[in-house]
Residue, then its C-alpha position, 0 to 999 in steps of 0.5 A: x621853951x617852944x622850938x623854933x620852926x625851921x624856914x623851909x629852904x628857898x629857891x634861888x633861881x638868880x643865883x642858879x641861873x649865875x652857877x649855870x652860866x660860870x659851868x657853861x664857861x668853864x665847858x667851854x673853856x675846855x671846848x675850845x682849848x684855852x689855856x690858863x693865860x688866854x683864858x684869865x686875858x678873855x674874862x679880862x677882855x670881856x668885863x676888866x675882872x680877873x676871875x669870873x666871881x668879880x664878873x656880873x651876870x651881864x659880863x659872864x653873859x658877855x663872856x659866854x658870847x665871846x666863847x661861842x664866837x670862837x666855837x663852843x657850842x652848848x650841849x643839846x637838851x638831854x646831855x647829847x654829846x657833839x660830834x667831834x671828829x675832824x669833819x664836824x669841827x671843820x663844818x662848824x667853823x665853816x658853819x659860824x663863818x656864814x652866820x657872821x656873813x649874814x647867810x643863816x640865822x642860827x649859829x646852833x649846834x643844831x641848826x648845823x645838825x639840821x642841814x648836815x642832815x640833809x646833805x649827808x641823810x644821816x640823824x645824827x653827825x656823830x654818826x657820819x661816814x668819814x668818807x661822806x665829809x667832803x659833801x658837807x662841806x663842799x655844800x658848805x664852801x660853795x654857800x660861802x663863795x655865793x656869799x661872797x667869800x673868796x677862797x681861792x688866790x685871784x691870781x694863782x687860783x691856788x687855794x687861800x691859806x687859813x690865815x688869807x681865808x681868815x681876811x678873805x672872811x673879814x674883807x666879804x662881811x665889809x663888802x655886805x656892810x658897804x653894800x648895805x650902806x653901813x660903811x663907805x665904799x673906800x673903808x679899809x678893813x682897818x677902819x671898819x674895825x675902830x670906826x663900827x666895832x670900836x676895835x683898835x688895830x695896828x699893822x705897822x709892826x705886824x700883820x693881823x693873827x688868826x685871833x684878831x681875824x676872828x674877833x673881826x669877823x665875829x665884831x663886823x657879823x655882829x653890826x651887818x646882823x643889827x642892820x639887817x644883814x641877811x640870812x635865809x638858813 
């Protein structure tokens, strides 16, 4: 009896490249500190499955975007980790900000390693000096308020808290919407929500949280970038 040749094994690159992605999510699940519950309701928000081996690839795509949205950032080429310390994570979310404002292009981890460069004349921001943080991120704050968002109570020009600093975010990427003609100069953030990003919201038993402030602001970045918002970073 001749002896039956083996099939050389074969490479697939689809099935790879689904691995690659349910790794990416589960980083970033760590990255950005979801726990079990808010976790298992993101994967449902993203594509109505309740664990990513129901997801297709255009969900855990889907999944992934919305995970970058709230802060996870791939690890660069070679493995290189991301700086963490407190002036980082601060310049990161400042950094998102702009770019659903329209003001930079790239939201990357190493497009803010590029600019942090330069402010602070250091290679790498894992390796800046504490003490340098304020000049990343006053440089950071001041772009911002030339964009348009407003950091400061108008009347007491007292600093705006997290959440107000939220809104303040969310009511600028309006303003650009409107100035863009996208939305009507009389639309309330409310509407701008259901109407351009199809996102429900009801503040007659609560105020907005800091969750559904960031799904706005990613949501309204997201139609001012398709109709040519603009960014120059």
């Amino acid at each position: 009896m001749s002896a039956v040749r083996a099939r050389p094994a074969q490479f697939d690159r689809a099935s790879q490249n689904r691995r690659s992605m349910i790794a990416k999510i589960q980083i970033a699940k760590a990255q950005i500190g979801l726990d079990e519950d808010d976790y298992r309701q993101a994967v449902f928000d993203a594509s109505g499955q309740f664990s990513l081996a129901g997801c297709n690839d255009g969900q855990l795509i889907r999944l992934l975007d919305w995970m970058k949205s709230k802060g996870f950032r791939p690890l660069p080429k070679g493995g290189t980790k991301a700086a963490s310390h407190p002036m980082a994570r601060k310049a990161r979310a400042l950094w998102i900000s702009l770019y659903h404002l329209g003001a930079v292009h790239n939201s990357s981890e190493q497009a803010l390693e590029a600019f942090a460069k330069r402010q602070l004349h250091c290679d790498r921001l894992v390796w800046a000096n504490q003490g340098d943080a304020f000049r990343l991120i006053e440089a950071l704050k001041s772009w911002a308020i030339r964009e348009g968002w407003i950091q400061h109570d108008r009347a007491t020009q007292k600093p705006l808290s997290p959440l107000g600093l939220q809104a303040s975010l969310c009511s600028a990427i309006l303003q650009k919407l409107k100035a863009a003609k996208v939305a009507p100069e009389g639309w309330t953030l409310d509407q701008a929500a259901f109407k351009l990003c199809g996102i429900e919201t009801d503040r007659t038993e609560r105020g907005y949280s800091a969750e559904d402030y960031e799904r706005l602001a990613a949501a309204l970045g997201d139609v001012l970038r398709k109709h040519g918002g603009r960014a120059n970073g």
